[in-house]
N, C-alpha and C positions, 0 to 999 in steps of 0.2 A: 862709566859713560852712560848719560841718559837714553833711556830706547825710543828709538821713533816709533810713535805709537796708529800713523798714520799712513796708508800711502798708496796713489791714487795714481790714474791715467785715461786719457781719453782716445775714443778714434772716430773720426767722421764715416759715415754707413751709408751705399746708395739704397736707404730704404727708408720708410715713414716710422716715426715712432712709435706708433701702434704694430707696427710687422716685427720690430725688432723687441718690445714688449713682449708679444706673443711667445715668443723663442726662449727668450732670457729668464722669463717669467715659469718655468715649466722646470722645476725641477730634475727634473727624469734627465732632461736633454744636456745636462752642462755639460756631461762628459761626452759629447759633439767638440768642447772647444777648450775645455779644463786641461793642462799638463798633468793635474793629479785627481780631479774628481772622474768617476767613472760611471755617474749614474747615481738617480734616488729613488727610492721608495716614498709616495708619498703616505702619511699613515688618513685614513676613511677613504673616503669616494676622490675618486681624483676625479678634478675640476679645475678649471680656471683660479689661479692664485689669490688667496685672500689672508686678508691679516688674523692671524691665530692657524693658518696649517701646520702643520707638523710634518716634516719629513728628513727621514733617513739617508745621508750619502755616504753613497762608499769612495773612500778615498785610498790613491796607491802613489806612493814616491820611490824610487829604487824596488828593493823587495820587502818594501815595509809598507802593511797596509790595514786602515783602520775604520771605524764609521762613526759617524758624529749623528748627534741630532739637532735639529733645527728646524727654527720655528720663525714663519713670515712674519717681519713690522710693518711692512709697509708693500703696497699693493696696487697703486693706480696707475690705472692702463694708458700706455705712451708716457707716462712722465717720471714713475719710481718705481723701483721692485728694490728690495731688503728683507734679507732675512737674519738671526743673529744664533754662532752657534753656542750651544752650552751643555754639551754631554758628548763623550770621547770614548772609544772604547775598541779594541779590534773587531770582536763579529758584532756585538751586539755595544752601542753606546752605553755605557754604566756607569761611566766618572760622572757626576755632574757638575758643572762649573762655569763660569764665564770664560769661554775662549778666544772669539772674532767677533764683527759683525762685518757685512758684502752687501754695500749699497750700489743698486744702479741707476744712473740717471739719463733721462732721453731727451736733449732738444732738437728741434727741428730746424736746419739749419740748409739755406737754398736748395731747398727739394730733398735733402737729406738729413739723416740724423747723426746729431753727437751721441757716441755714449761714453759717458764716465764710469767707470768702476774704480770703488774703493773698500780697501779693508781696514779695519784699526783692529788692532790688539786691545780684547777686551781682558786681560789678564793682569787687570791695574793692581791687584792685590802681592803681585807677587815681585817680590825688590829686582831692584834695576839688573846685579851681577846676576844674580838665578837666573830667570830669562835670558841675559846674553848668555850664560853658557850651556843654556839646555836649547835654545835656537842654533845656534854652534854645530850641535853633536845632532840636533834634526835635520840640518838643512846640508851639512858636510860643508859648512869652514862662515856660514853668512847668517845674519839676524833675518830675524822673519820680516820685519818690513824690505828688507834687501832681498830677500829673498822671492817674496809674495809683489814686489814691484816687476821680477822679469817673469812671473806665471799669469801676472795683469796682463802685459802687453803681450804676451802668447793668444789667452785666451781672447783677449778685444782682435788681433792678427785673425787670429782659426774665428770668430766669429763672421767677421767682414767676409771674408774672403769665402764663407757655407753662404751669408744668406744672398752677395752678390751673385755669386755661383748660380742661386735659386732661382734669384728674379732671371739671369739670363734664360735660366732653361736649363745650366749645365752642371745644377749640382745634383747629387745624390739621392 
């Protein structure tokens, strides 16, 4: 069975695309709203996101837990943040290789924004049965795009729901 290589979702935000940029754009914070990311290191001066950063996440699913590195493609404020990952490893990233890439996008849409988040499976080199059965045995019975479509709408749910929180007054 061929693998979906793609798969994406959106949620409308009561906030401006540059607030929700801000947030999304910040490494450090995703595991604010990640089911499995819990945080990045970025590697030099942390700053505002730009294309060529480099940073480290640590990621945890069940009691399995690993850290990737990744590096920003894309960077402009209110409208894309992407970065793509390619080195896997538990403490310290050391496989190198094409894994993902997590595109975000932001339109402004009656006083509020859309955001889209997508991931593809950058792992085109490795044949169709391999990946389904090592997605399989990662994710406990589903493909990574099946998979990575219900950690989508988790994280877009927990994103909404911190920064409306904020603009009220009442989050965190």
């Amino acid at each position: 069975m061929p693998r979906t290589m793609s798969v994406a979702d959106s949620i409308v935000i009561d906030a401006s695309p540059a607030q929700v940029y801000e947030q999304l754009s910040d490494p450090t914070a995703m595991g604010r709203w990640s089911p499995e990311n819990r945080g990045a290191t970025v590697r030099g001066e942390q700053r505002a996101a730009y294309v060529g950063m480099v940073f480290e996440g640590r990621n945890k699913r069940g009691a399995a837990r690993w850290t990737t590195r990744c590096t920003v493609t894309a960077a402009d404020p209110g409208e894309r943040f992407a970065f793509r990952v390619h080195a896997i490893g538990l403490r310290r990233p050391l496989l190198p290789g094409p894994i993902a890439t997590w595109d975000y996008r932001f339109e402004a849409v009656d006083g509020a924004t859309r955001v889209t988040e997508t991931w593809t499976d950058d792992r085109r080199r490795w044949p169709d049965f391999l990946a389904n059965a090592f997605d399989r045995v990662a994710t406990g019975g589903k493909t990574f795009a099946q998979f990575q479509g219900g950690n989508i709408r988790t994280t877009l749910k927990r994103l909404k729901a911190a920064l409306e929180a904020d603009a009220r007054g009442t989050g965190s």
